[in-house]
N, C-alpha and C positions, 0 to 999 in steps of 0.2 A: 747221082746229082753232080753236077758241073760245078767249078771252083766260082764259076760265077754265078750261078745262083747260091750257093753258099754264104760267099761275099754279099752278099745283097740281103741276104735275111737276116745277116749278122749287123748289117746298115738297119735295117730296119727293127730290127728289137732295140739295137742303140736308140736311133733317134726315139721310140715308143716310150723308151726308161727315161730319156731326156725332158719328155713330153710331161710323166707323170710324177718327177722331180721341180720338175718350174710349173704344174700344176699344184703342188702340195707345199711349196713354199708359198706360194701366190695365195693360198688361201691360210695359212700359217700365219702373213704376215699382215694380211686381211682381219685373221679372227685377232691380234696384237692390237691394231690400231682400235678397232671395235672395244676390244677391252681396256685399254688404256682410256678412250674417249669416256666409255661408259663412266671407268672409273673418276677420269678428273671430273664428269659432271655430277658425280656422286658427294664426292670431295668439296665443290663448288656448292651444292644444294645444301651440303653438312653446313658449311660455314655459313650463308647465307640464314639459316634458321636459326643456327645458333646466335648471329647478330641481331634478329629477329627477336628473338628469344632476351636477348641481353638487351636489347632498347627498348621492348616492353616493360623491364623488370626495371629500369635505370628509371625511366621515363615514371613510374608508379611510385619508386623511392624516391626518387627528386619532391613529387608532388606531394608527399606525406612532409620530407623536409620542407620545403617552403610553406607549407597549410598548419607543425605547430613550431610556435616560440619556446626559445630557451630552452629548449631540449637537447639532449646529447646525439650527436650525428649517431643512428643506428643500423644494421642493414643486417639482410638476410644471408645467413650462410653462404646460400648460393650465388648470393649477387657478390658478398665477400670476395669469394673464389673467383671472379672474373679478377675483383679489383688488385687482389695477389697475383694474378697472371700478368707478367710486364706484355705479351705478346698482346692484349686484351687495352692495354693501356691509350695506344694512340685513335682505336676506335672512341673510347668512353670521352678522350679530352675532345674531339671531332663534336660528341655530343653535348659533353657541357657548353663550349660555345656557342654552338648552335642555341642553345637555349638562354645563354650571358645574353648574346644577342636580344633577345625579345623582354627583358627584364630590367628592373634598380631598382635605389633603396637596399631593404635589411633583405630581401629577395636576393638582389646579386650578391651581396655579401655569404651570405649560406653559400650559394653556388663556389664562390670565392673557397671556401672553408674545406668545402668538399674536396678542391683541386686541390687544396695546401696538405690535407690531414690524409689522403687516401693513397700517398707515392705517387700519383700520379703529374706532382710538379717535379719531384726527383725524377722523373722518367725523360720529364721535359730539360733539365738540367744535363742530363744524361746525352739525348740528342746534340745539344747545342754545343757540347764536347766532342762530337762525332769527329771524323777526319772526313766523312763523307759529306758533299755539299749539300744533296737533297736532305737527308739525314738534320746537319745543322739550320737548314732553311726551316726545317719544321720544328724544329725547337726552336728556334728564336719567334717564329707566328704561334705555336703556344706559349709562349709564353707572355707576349705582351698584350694577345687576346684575351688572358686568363689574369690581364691588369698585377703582374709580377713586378713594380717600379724595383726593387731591391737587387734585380738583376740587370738594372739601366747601366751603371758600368761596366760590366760583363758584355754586355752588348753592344754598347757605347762602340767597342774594338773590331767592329767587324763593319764599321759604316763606311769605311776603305778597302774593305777586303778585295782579293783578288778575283773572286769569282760572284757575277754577274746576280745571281738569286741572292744569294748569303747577304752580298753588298744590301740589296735592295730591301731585304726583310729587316734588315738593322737600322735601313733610315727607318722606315716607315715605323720601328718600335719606337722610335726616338721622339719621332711626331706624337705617336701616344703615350707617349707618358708623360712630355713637358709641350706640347703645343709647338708653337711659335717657338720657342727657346730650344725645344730640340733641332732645329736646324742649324746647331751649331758643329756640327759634320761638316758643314761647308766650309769653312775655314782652314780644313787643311787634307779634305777631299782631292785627290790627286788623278782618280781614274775615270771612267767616263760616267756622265748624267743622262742615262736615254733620252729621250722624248717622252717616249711610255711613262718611265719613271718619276720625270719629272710634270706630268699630265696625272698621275696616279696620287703623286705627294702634292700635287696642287688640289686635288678632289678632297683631300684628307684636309687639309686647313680649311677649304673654305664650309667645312662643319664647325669651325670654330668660330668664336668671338673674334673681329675685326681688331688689328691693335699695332700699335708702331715696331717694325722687325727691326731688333738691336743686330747689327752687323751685316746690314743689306748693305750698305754704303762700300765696304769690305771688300764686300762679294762681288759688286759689279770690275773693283781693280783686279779681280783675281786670275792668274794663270791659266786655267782651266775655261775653257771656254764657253766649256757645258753650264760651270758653277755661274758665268756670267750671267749668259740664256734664261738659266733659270730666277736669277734674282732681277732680272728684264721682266718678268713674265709675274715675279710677284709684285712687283712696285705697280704693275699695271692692274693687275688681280685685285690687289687689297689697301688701290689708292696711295701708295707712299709716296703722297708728296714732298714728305722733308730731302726726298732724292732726287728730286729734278734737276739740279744741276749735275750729280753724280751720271744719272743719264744722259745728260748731255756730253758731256764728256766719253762717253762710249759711242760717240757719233764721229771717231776719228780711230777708232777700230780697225785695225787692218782688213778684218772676220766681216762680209759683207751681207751674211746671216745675222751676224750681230747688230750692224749699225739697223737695219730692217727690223729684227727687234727692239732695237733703240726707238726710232722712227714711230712705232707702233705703238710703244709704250709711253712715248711724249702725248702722245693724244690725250691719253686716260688721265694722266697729272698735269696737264698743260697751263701755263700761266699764261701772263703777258707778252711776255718775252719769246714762247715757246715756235708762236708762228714766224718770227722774223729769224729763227735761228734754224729754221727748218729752210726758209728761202735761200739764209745765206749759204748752208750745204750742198743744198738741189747743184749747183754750180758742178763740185767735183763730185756728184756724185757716180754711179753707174746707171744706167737706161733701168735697172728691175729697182732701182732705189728712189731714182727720180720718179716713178711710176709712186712706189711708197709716199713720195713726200706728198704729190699732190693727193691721192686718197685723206691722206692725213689734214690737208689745208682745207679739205672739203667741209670738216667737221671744227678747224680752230682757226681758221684763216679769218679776217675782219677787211676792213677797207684799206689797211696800209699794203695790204699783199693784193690789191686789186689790180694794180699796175703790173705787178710780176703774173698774175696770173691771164692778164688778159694778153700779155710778150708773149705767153707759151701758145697762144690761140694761133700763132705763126708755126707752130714748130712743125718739121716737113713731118711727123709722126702724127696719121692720125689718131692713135689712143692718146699722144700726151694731149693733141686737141680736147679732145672729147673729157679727160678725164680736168682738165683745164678751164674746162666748162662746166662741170658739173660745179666744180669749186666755187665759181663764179654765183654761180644759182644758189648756191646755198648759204652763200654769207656776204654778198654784195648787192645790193638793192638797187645796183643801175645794171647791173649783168644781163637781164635780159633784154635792154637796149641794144647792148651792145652787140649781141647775137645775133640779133635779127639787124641790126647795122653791117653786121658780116655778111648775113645768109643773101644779105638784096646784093650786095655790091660783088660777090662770088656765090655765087649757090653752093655749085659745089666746093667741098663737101660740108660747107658749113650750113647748110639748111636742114640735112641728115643731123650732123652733130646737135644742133638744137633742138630737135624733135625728140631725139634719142635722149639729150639731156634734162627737156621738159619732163617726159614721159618718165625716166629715173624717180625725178624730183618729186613727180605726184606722186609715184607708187613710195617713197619713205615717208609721206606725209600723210598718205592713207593708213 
């Protein structure tokens, strides 16, 4: 036999062993994943029953508690042994909620009883200790779901915290436990107020009783911009008139999100004074603000802004036209004279602009 077919059988058993080596892993690492899979969804089905199984049994002891009086809280061995299990814990507070939710009276009270006497508000105490945010975020939402007022100072500390959840679960406890009065965070609130946030805690009051907010006046001075925005957004919300002036005063705001919230919020509490003081702005204002003001004259404007508003029917912009005329139409009783005094003497664009402004004016009256 020749050295070179030697050399070649000896290539070819190689490569052959190579072949049945990255075959036998390949399926090694195959039957691994298989078994692994198998296993986490073995794993996954175990727990899933057994929550099954625990919200059946929670769900049965709940309904014997609430159906007698004046009994001693009782439970079965087995449901015991969840309630000993801390791991078992932030399931079962997930459920009493859920259930606080749909209940009151001597009903939530029991419920109440169950989270106090069963470690499961130690658990929650436990969390809101955590150094971990998601961790504290969830103990502070059980706790003020599960109506813990005792832990309002405790929490009260975290209404500035540094981290954006944390921050935000600690207003929102603050709102449930005193209303109105818990928004006393604001006053020295330093970090930012989202939109969300402050759209979230606006949904939360307006559950509540209507009532005069001590230290909105405050808030509208405040450094924070956000804190401003949002006490803009309640004087508008929940009528606080006794601020109108306060808001007015936020109409010389650097922050041109602000004065536009200003703008916006004068409509809702608007006095006498409120449309003249919008005219006298309109002047320095910006084109997106001046845009604001006349929206705003549309609904508080009278016959002394008739004159300003029919100046604007000149203005080379036709939206400030248009939206000048709508003004016009809606709270001046010769406005449509004078429309149709324009649209004959130039058509265009003022014959458009009246149609479009008629047409406005019926569909808010339909």
């Amino acid at each position: 036999m020749s050295d070179i077919n030697l050399f070649g059988l000896i290539a070819d058993s190689s490569a052959f062993t190579l072949l049945i080596i990255a075959s036998v892993f390949f399926l090694a690492t195959a039957l691994i994943i298989i078994l692994v899979t198998l296993t986490f969804q073995a794993v996954k089905r175990k727990k899933l029953d057994i929550r099954q199984a625990l919200e059946d049994k929670l769900n049965d002891w709940i309904a014997e508690v609430l159906a007698v009086e004046d009994e001693p809280l009782k439970m079965s061995e087995h449901l015991s042994a969840y309630f000993k299990n801390p791991d078992y814990h932030p399931y079962i507070t997930a459920q009493l909620i859920i259930i606080r939710k749909n209940i009151s009276g001597s009903a939530l009270g029991k419920i109440i009883d169950v989270y106090e006497q069963s470690g499961l508000k130690a658990s929650s105490v436990k969390k809101l200790q955590s150094s971990s945010w998601h961790v504290k975020a969830l103990g502070i939402y059980e706790l003020y779901m599960m109506m813990q007022k005792d832990m309002k100072v405790e929490i009260s500390r975290y209404t500035n915290f540094k981290d954006d959840f944390v921050r935000a679960e600690a207003q929102t406890a603050m709102i449930s436990f005193e209303g109105f009065s818990g928004l006393t965070f604001l006053n020295t609130l330093t970090r930012p107020l989202t939109e969300w946030q402050q759209l979230k805690l606006t949904e939360q009051l307006l559950t509540l009783n209507t009532e005069q907010i001590a230290g909105l006046e405050a808030w509208l001075q405040s450094a924070n911009a956000q804190v401003v925005s949002f006490a803009l957004k309640l004087a508008a919300n929940f009528q606080q008139l006794q601020v109108h002036d306060a808001v007015v005063n936020c109409l010389v705001n650097e922050n041109e999100k602000i004065r536009a919230e200003a703008i916006l919020t004068l409509t809702k509490i608007a006095n006498m004074e409120t449309a003249g003081r919008l005219v006298k702005q309109y002047v320095t204002e910006t084109d997106f603000n001046k845009r604001n003001i006349l929206i705003a004259l549309r609904s508080i404007s009278g016959d002394e802004q008739s004159a300003f508003l029919e100046q604007q029917l000149n203005h080379s912009d036709n939206d400030i036209k248009l939206l000048a005329a709508l003004a016009l139409l809606n709270t001046y009783a010769g406005a449509e004279q004078i429309l149709m005094d324009k649209a004959q003497r130039q058509q265009d664009p003022y014959r458009m602009i009246f149609l479009h402004a008629k047409r406005a004016l019926t569909y808010d009256l339909g």
